[in-house]
C-alpha positions in Angstrom: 18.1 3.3 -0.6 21.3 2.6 -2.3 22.8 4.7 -4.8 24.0 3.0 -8.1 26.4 4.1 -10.9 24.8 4.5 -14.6 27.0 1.7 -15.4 25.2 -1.0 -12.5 21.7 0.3 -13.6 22.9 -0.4 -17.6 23.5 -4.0 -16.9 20.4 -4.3 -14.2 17.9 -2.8 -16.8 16.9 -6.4 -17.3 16.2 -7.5 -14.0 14.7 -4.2 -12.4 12.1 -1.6 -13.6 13.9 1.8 -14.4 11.4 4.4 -13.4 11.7 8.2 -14.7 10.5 10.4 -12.6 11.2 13.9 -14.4 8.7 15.5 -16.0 7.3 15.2 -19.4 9.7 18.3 -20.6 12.0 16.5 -19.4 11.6 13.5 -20.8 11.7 14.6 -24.5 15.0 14.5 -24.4 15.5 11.0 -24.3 14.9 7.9 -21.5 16.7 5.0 -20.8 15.7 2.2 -22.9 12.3 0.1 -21.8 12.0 2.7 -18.9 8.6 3.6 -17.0 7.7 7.3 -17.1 5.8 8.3 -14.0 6.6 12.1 -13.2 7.5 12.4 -9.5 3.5 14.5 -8.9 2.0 11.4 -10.3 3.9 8.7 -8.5 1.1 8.4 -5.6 -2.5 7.6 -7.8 0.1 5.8 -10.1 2.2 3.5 -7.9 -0.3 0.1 -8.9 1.9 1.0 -12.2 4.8 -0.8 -10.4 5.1 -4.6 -9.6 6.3 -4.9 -5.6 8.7 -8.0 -6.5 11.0 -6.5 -9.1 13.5 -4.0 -7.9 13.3 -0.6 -8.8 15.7 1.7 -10.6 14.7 5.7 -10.3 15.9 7.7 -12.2 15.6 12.0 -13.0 17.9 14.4 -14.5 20.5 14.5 -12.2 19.5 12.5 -8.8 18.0 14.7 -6.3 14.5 13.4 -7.0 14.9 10.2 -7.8 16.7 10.2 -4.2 13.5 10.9 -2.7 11.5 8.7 -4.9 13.5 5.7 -4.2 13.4 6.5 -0.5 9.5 6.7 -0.9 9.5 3.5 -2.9 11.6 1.7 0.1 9.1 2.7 2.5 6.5 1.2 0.7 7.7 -2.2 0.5 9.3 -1.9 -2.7 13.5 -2.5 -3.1 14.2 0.4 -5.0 17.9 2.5 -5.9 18.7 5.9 -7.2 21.1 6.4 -10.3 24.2 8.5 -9.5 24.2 11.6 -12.0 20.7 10.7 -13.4 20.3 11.4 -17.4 23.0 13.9 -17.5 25.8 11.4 -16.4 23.9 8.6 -18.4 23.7 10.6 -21.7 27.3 11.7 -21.1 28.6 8.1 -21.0 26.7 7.8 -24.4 24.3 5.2 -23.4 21.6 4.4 -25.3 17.8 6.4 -24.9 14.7 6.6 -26.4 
């Protein structure tokens, strides 16, 4: 699992699947545009959500979970990164959310 600045998963939105993994408290406050919401609980009966061949970003409030999630993610086959600072550094650097 590599870990990737806000400003690398901005500009690989595109071309990978940003996956939020807080909870749905959490969420309220804003996602990153176009972003999957799976909290981390639900990420086992829901993983047929994600599509093996597009990379993965994961992303939480601050990067511990999303950590773990990726990690999980890699060790299922998938190609999946964790977001530095989660929504707190990306909602500091004034990027957009939903």
């Amino acid at each position: 699992m590599a870990e990737i600045t806000i400003t690398e998963a901005d500009q690989r939105r595109s071309t990978a699947r940003i996956l939020d993994v807080r909870e749905d408290f959490e969420v309220a406050d804003g996602m990153v545009p176009g972003a999957l919401h799976i909290p981390m609980g639900q990420l086992q009966e829901r993983l047929s959500e994600l599509d093996p061949g597009v990379p993965v970003i994961v992303v939480c409030r601050g990067g511990n979970r999303s950590a773990a999630v990726a990690d999980a993610l890699n060790g299922a086959g998938f190609s999946a990164d964790t977001m530095a600072g989660g929504m707190i550094a990306w909602t500091r650097a004034g990027l957009p959310t939903t």
